[in-house]
N, C-alpha and C positions, 0 to 999 in steps of 0.2 A: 504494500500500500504506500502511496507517497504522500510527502508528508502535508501538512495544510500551505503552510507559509512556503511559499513559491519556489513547492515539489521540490526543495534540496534536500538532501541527507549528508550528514557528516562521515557516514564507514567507513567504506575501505578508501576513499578518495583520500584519508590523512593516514595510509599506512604504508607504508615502502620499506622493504629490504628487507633484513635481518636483524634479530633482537641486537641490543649492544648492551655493554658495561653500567649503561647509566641503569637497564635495567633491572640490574643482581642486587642496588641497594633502593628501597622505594621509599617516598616519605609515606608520611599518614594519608588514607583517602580525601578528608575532609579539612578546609581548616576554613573557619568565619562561618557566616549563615550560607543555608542549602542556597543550592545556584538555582531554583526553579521558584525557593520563596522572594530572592533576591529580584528576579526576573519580571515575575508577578506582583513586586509591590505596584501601588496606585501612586500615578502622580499625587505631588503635594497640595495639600487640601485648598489652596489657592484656584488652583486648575481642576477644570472638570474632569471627573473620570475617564481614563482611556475605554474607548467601545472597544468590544473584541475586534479578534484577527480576523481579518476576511479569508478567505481562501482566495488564491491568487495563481495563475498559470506560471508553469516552470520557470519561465523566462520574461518576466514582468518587464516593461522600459523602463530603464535605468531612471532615478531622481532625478529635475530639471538642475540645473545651474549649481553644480555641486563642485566644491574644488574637494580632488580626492586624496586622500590621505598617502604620506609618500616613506614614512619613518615609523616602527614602533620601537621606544626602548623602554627597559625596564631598570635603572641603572641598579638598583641590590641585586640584580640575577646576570648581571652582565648581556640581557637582551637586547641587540641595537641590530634591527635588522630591517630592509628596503621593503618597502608594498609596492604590491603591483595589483589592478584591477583584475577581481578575477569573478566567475559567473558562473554558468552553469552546465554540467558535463551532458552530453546523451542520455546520460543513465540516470539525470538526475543527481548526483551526485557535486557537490561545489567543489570548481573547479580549484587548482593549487598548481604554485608555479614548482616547475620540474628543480631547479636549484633551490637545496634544502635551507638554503643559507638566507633564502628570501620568504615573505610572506602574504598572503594574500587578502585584500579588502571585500567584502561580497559585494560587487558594486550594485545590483538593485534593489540592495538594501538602505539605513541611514546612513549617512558619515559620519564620523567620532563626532557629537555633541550634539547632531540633531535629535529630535524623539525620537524613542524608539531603541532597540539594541543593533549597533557597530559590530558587525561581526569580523575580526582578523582573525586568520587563520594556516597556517603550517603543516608539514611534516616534521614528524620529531626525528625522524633517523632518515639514512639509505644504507646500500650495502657496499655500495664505492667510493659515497658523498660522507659518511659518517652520521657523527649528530647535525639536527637540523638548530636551526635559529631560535627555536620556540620549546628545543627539548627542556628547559628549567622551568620553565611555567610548572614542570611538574613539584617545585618547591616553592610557591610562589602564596606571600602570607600575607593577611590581612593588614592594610595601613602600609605597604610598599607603594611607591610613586610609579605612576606606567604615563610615559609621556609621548603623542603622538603627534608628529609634525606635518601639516599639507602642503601642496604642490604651492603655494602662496607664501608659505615660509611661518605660519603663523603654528603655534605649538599650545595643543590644549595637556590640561594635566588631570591626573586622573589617581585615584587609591582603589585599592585591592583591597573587596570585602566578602570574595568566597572564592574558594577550589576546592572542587570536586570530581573527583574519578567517576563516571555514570559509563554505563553500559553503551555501547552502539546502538542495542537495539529500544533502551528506554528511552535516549533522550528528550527532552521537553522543547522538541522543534519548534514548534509554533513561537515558544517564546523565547528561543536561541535568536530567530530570524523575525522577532516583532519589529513592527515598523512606527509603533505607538505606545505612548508613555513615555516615563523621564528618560532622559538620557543614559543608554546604558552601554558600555564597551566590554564586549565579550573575547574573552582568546581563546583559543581551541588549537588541542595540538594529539597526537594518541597516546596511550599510556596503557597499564597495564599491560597482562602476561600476551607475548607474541603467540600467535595460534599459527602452527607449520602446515594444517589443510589448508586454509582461506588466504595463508598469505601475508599475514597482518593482525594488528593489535585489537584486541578485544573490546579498550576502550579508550573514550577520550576524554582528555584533564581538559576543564572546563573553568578558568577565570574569568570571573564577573569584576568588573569596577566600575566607581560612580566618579562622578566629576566632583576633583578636590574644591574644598573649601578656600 
């Protein structure tokens, strides 16, 4: 079944290569509030309630007049790594740039600070390329600064208020790829134990962050 919010799925599309070293020591699943309560708060009692997700074809037109995000770093994790526009595969699945070392924006979704949840997103490994740009997200703790820079040069700032290892096949799509509510910047990259039938990791570390204060 595909998913509501514009037929992406996160699976095998962020899994590449072979398990590595970063996988033999793991931190803890969870750290701050669940990334699906984080997702699901209501904007602030100022602003009227976000209406639900619509459901929306695979391949939606991109936001009008969006300057797109061009940098993510996370300086306590050492993540400093390039975005590139990326969208949506045949299979449904969201696209991801082939060099591990870069990272992907979901472009017809929000851009960092509009409403709605930012989706960037990576591979954490290959099997020639190594670790990918985004593999530390998997240690990545509440009240860390994650700061993303646009094609305009302007740098919005952001804190880390959840990471969660979820299943591939639970995730809470609709509200990974909402396009309504407060501003949310999502990273996603995979994690958990490598599966040698499918190919690929089981699951994927999910950070949530809200715009610093």
């Amino acid at each position: 079944m595909r998913p509501a919010v514009a037929g992406v799925a996160l699976g095998l599309a962020l899994a590449v290569g072979v398990p590595t070293t970063w996988a033999l020591t793991r931190p803890p699943a969870a750290a701050g509030a669940p990334v699906e309560q984080v997702l699901s708060a209501p904007a602030p009692s100022s602003a009227p309630p976000a209406p639900g997700v619509p459901v929306r074809d695979a391949a939606p037109p991109p936001l009008p007049d969006v300057v797109p995000p061009v940098r993510l770093e996370v300086p306590a994790l050492g993540v400093d790594a390039p975005l590139e526009r990326a969208g949506v595969r045949p299979d449904g699945q969201m696209e991801l740039p082939d060099d591990v070392g870069r990272a992907g924006w979901y472009r017809f979704g929000p851009a960092p600070g509009a409403p709605g949840s930012a989706v960037l997103a990576g591979h954490v490994d290959d099997a020639e390329q190594g670790l990918g740009a985004l593999a530390p997200l998997r240690e990545a703790a509440p009240g860390q600064e994650v700061l993303v820079t646009d094609a305009a040069g302007a740098t919005t700032r952001w804190r880390v208020v959840s990471r969660e290892l979820l299943d591939k096949q639970a995730l809470p799509v609709d509200l990974l790829f909402g396009r309504e509510g407060p501003p949310r910047l999502t990273l996603v990259t995979c994690g958990g134990p490598f599966l040698p039938d499918v190919g690929g990791y089981r699951d994927n570390v999910v950070v949530v962050a809200e715009p610093a204060p």
